[in-house]
Structures are given as C-alpha cells and as structure tokens.
C-alpha positions in Angstrom: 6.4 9.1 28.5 4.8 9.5 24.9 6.9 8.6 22.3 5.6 11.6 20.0 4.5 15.4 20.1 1.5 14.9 18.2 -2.1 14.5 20.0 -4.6 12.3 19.2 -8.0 13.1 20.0 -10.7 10.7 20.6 -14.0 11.0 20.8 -16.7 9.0 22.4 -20.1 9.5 24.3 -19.0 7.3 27.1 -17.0 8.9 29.8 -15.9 5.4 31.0 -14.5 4.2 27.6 -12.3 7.5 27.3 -11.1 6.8 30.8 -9.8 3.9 30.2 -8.2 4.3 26.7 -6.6 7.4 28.6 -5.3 4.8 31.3 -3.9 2.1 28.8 -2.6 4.8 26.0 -1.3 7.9 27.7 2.1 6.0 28.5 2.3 5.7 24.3 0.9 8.8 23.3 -0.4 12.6 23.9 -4.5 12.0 23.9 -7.2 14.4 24.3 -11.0 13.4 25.0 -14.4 15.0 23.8 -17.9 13.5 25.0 -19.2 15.0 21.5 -18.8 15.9 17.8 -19.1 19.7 18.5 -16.6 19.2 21.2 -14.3 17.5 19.0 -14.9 20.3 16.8 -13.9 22.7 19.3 -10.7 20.9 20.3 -9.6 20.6 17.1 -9.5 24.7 16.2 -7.7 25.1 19.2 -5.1 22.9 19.2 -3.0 22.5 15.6 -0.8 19.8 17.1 -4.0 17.4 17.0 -2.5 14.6 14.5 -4.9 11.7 15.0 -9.0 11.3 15.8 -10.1 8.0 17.4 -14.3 8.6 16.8 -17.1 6.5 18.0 -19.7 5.9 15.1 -23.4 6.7 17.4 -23.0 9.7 19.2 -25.2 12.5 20.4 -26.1 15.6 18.4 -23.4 13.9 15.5 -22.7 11.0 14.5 -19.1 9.6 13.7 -19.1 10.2 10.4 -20.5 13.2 10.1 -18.0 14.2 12.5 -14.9 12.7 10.3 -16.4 14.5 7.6 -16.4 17.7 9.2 -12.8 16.9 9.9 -11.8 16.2 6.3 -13.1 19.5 5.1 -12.1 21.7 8.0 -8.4 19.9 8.7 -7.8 17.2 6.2 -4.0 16.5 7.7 -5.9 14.9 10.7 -5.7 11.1 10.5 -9.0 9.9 11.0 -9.7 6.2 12.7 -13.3 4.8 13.8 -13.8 2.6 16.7 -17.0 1.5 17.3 -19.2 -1.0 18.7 -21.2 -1.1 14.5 -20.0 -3.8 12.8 -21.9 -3.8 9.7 -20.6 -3.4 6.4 -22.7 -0.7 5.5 -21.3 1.1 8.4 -17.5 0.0 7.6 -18.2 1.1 3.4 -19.5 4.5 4.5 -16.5 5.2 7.1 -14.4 4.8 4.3 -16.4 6.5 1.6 -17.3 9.2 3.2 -15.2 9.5 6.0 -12.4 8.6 4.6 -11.0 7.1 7.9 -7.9 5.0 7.7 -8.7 2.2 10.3 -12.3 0.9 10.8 -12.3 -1.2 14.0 -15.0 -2.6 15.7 -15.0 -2.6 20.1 -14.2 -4.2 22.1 -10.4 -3.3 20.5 -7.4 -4.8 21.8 -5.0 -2.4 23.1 -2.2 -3.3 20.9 -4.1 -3.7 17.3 -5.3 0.0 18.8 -1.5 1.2 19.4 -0.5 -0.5 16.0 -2.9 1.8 14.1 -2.6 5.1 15.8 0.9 4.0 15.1 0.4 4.0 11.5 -1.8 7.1 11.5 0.8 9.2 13.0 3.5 7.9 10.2 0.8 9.3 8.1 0.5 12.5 9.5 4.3 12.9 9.6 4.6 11.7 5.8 2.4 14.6 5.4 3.3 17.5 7.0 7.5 17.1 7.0 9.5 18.8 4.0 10.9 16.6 1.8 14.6 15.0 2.0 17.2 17.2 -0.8 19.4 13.7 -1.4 17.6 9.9 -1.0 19.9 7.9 0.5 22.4 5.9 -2.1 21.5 1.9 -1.8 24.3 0.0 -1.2 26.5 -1.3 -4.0 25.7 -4.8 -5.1 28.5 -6.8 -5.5 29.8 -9.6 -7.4 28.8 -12.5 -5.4 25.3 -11.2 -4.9 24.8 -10.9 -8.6 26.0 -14.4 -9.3 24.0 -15.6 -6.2 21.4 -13.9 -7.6 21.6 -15.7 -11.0 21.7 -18.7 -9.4 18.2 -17.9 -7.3 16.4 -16.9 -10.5 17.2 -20.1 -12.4 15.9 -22.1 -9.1 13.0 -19.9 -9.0 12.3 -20.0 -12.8 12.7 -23.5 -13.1 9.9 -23.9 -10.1 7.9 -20.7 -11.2 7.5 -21.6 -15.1 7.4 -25.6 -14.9 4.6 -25.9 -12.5 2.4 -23.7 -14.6 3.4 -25.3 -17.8 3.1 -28.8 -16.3 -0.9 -28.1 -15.8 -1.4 -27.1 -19.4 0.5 -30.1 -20.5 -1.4 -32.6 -18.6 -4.9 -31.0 -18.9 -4.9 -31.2 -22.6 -2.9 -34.6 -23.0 -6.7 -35.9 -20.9 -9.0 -33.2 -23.1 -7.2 -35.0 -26.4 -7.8 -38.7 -25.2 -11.8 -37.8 -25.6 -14.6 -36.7 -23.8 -14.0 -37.2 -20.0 -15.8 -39.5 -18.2 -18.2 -37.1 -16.6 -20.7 -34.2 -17.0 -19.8 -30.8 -18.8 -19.4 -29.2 -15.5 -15.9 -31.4 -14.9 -15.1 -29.9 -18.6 -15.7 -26.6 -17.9 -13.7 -27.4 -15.0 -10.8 -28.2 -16.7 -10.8 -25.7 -19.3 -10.8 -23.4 -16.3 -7.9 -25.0 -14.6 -6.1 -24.7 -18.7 -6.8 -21.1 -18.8 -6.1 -20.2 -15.1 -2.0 -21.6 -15.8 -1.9 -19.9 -18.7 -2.6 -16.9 -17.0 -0.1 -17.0 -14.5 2.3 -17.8 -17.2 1.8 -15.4 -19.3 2.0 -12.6 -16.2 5.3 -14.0 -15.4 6.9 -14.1 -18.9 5.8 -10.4 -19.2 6.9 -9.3 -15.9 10.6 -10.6 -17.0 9.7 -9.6 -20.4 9.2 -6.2 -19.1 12.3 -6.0 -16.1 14.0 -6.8 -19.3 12.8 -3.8 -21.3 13.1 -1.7 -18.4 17.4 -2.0 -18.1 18.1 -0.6 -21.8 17.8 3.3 -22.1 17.0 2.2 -26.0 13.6 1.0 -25.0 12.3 3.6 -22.8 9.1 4.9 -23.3 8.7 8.5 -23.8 7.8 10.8 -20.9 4.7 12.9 -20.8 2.3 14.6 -18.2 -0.4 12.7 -16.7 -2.3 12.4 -13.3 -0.7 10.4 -10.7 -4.1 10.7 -8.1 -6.0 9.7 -10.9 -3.7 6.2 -11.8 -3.6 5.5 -7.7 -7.3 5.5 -7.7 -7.4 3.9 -11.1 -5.3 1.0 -9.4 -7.2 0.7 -5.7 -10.4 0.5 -7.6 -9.1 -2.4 -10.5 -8.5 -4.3 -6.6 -11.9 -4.1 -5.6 -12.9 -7.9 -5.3 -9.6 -8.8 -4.0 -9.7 -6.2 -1.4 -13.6 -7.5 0.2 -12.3 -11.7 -0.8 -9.2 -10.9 2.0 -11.5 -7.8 4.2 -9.0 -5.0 3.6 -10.0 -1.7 3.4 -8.2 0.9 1.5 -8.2 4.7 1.5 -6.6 7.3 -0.9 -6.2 10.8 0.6 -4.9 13.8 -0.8 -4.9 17.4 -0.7 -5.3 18.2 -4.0 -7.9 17.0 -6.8 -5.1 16.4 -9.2 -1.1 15.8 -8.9 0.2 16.1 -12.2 3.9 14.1 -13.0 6.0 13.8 -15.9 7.5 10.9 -16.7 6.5 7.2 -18.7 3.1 6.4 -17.9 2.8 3.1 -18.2 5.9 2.4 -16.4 4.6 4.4 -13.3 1.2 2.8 -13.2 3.2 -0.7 -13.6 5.3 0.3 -10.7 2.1 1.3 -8.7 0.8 -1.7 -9.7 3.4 -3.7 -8.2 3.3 -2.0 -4.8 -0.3 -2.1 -4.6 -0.2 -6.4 -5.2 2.0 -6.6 -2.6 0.0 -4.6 0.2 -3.3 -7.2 -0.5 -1.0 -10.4 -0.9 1.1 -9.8 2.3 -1.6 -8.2 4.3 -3.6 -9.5 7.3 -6.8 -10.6 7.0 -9.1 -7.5 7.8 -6.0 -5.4 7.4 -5.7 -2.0 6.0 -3.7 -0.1 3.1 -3.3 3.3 3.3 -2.5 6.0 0.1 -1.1 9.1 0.5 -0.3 11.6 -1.9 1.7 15.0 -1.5 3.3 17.8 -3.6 6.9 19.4 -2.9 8.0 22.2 -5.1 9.4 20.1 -8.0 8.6 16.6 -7.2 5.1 14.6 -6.0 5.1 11.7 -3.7 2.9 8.4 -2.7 3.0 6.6 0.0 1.5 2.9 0.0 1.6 1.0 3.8 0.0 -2.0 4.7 -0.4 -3.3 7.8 0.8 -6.6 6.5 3.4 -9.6 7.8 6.0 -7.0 7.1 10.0 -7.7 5.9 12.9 -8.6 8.2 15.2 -5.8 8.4 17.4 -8.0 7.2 16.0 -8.9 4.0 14.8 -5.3 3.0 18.4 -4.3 1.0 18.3 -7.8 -0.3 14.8 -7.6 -1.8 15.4 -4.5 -3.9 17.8 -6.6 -6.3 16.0 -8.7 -9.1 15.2 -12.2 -8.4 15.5 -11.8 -4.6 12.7 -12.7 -2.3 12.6 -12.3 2.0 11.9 -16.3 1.6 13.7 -17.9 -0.8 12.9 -21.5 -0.7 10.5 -23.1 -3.1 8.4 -24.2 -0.1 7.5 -20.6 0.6 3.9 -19.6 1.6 3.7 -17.0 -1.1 4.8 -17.7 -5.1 7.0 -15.0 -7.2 9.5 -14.5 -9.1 11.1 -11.4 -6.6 10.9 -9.2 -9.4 8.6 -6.7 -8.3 10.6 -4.4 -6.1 13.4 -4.8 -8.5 11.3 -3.7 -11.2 9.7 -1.0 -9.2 13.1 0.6 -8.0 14.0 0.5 -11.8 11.0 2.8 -12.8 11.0 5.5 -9.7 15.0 5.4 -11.3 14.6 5.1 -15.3 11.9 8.1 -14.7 14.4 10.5 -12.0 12.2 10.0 -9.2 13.1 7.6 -5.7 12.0 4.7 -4.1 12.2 4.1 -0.9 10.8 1.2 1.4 10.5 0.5 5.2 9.5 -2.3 7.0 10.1 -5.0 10.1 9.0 -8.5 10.9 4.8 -8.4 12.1 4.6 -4.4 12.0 3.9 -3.6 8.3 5.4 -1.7 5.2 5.5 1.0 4.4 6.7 2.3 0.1 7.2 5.6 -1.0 8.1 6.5 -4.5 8.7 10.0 -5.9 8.1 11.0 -9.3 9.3 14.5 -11.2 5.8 17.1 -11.4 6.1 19.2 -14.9 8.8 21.8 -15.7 11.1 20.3 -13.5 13.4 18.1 -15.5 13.3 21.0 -18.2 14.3 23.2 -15.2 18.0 21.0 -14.2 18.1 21.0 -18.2 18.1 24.5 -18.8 20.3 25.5 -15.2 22.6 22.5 -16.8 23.3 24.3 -20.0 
C-alpha cells in the first residue's frame, strides 16, 4: 500500500514509460499520469492533494519547463522533479533556474535513486504545508563523562587538526629560506601556493574555535536587528557556486514569499547558515542535490537545508550536536574537522531564541531545520512578560 496520502503526478509523452513507473512505484506511492503539459495542468486544479510532479523535458504542445513553470506560479507548494532523457547542462541549469525543480535526473532512472527523491520531495512538501510544533523537543542533558570525553576528543583532534597545517608552513619556508629552489618559478609559485593554502585552513579553524568561544558568553553577543533571512540563504548558495559544479550538485532555494524578515544577530545567523550549507556539499554524493526551503509561522520563520548526502547514524546524531564531536572520530577519517559546526550552529538558533533541529540516517541523507524569531515577536513575550 502507499506509504503516504499525497499524489505525485508525472508527466510524460510516452504511454509506455508511465506504465511502467506506475507498475514499479504504485506499491510506494499515490501517482497520477498525464500524456501532456495541459493535461498536467488540468490534473493539477483538480486534485489539491497533488504533492509531487515527475516531468519529462520534450513534450508536445509544452515543454518540461515551461510546464514546471506554469506550476511554480499557479501552485508553488508542488515539488517539482525532471526526468528526462536531456542530459546537457544547459538543460540541467535552466531546470533549475527556471523551473526551479528539486531533482534533475537523466533516464534511464533507477528505481530506487527515483524513490529516494520523490522521497525527499514529499518531506518537502510536508515541511511546507504542516503547522508548526508549539515546544521543540529538549536535547538530552550532557553529562559529566561526555564532557570530559569530549575534552579529551578535542585535544586529539586539535593536536591532529592544527599541527598538520602548521607543519606545512614550517617546512615550506625552512626550503624557500635555504635559497632559490632548484627549479623553474612555476615550482615557486607552487610552493607559495601550498604556504598560503595551510595558512588558510589554519586560520578558518582558529576562528571557528575563536568564534564557538565568543558564542558561550552572553557578554559578547552581538546585538540583534532585522534583516532578510531569503536574502542571506541565497547570499550563501550563490558564495558555493564553483564548489557546487567541481562535486555536480545542484541546489535550489524555494519560497513563498520575496522576503522573510527575522530579528536576531546577523552575522551569527549567516555563520550558522554557513555551517549547514558546508556540510550539505562536503557530505554529499557526487551529482547529489541540496534543497532550501523557507516558510513563515505567525511569530517565527523557518529554513530547511537537506542533502541527499552519506547521511549520520542514528546513533551519532545526539552525539554530534555537542562541541568537538564528530560521527567519525578517528584521525584516519575520510573527511577533516574539528566537530564544531553543529555545536556552533545549535548555539546560534539558541543564543538568538530560535531551534535547531536535525534528522538523518546512514545512506538516506539529512535533513537541518533552524528557526529564527520574525520582528515584534521577542518584544511581544517581553511586553506579555511584564
């Protein structure tokens, strides 16, 4: 039986292709087929409960993404995916441009990767539409092993993290002061690369302790004020550009409004966004996907950040929300850290009275929301509080 209410509608000239999607998918979900984008169309304004389209790029009378345009305008809570047999770039950029789909994928499609992302569109559609919670869960308390465990991690990691780095710079410029190199200016340049590449990546971890640090004293906060969280999240996808096309992951930011204003410490927030975002590129899949959300309740606004990355081990998912914690943390791991930035990210949704919340498994993705206060509301509790 399907596993949720919601339908997804797909949309493909060929009667054959729908057949069989309808065969290997109808076990998994509610789906509804149109031979055409007016058809779509028509499905669409007669049936609300439509969640998800599945549209083929060259169709008849309307193309795919003209079709997911029409879509965006006419019921922009629709999650929109393409699946099509047009692999080019030009095809995948305008999808996403204009289209604003959340999954490009090219036929033939394997039924699972298929599953996985109407998977992740419905969670999309459901982040959307359902009211918000009145109480986020309490995380559980931390106690006095973890912290001294956690101690004990974070002068393993340090020692690994800040050494290595430093180690580079040391030995680099102990060869630059014996003389020229034997060798052309390219091998300098080279070097002086290599010199200013470690002191890059220790200077970005000195600050992100530097700035964890800052974050734990109520002396140093910085003072709140109103500013456009959609603006920052686009701010943030588009500073990721080139690592976004070196890895192939797409990104899309949706929305229902033009602006979501939020009141609270600016640079903390975009730091916090920051962090998230890194994350979703360094532990996605190649080709993978990130998808941004962005909704309004009554006194608070809320974005949503999931990847369709390696994911976290349920296991590991309390433990990583504590500073200097990591899923992996051996020095031989595959990817370097300090395990600061959910630490430091559940310290800013907190230091600014918003949430953070974060769900994830082993091979399926994660999925981050954080909640931040919108304008008037903190002056609200204030004035109810007096």
């Amino acid at each position: 039986m399907p596993t949720s209410p919601e339908i997804v509608l797909f949309v493909d000239d060929e009667p054959r292709l729908l057949a069989g999607i309808k065969r290997r998918l109808s076990s998994h979900f509610n789906i509804l087929t149109a031979e055409s984008g007016p058809e779509g169309l028509a499905l669409i304004a007669g049936h609300e409960e439509i969640a998800v389209i599945v549209a083929d790029m060259q169709m008849p009378e309307m193309n795919g993404i003209e079709l997911l345009k029409r879509v965006k305008a006419e019921a922009p809570r629709i999650r929109r995916i393409m699946l099509t047999g047009n692999s080019d770039e030009e095809t995948a950029i305008a999808a996403v441009n204009e289209g604003q789909v959340l999954r490009f994928l090219r036929k033939p499609c394997d039924t699972d990767v298929l599953k996985k992302a109407i998977e992740h569109a419905l969670d999309d559609f459901n982040f959307a539409v359902k009211p918000p919670q009145d109480e986020p869960a309490a995380p559980a308390p931390v106690s006095d092993d973890m912290a001294e465990d956690a101690k004990d991690a974070f002068l393993s990691v340090m020692n690994h993290e800040l050494r290595t780095p430093l180690n580079h710079i040391i030995g680099l410029a102990a060869v630059l002061q014996e003389g020229q190199p034997e060798s052309d200016d390219v091998t300098s340049f080279e070097f002086l690369s290599e010199i200013r590449q470690s002191g890059e990546e220790l200077l970005m971890l000195v600050n992100r302790i530097l700035e964890y640090t800052r974050l734990q004293s109520d002396a140093c906060k910085g003072e709140p004020e109103i500013f456009d969280l959609r603006a920052c999240m686009q701010e943030e996808v588009d500073a990721l550009e080139k690592k976004l096309r070196s890895k192939g992951i797409t990104a899309s930011v949706d929305c229902l409004r033009t602006k979501v204003d939020v009141r609270g410490c600016k640079g903390e927030v975009v730091l916090a966004l920051r962090e998230v975002l890194s994350n979703a590129v360094k532990f996605n899949k190649r080709d993978g996907h990130i998808s941004i959300m962005l909704k309004c309740a009554e006194g608070s606004a809320s974005v949503r950040i999931s990847d369709t990355g390696c994911g976290i081990p349920a296991e590991a998912i309390e433990v990583i929300r504590h500073p200097f914690h990591q899923a992996d943390q051996s020095i031989s791991r595959a990817k370097d850290g300090l395990g600061l930035g959910l630490a430091l990210v559940s310290t800013v949704a907190k230091s600014n009275g918003g949430d953070f919340t974060i769900d994830s498994s082993k091979d399926a993705g994660t999925t981050v929301i954080l909640t931040f206060l919108r304008p008037g509301f903190t002056e609200m509790h204030a004035a109810q509080a007096g």
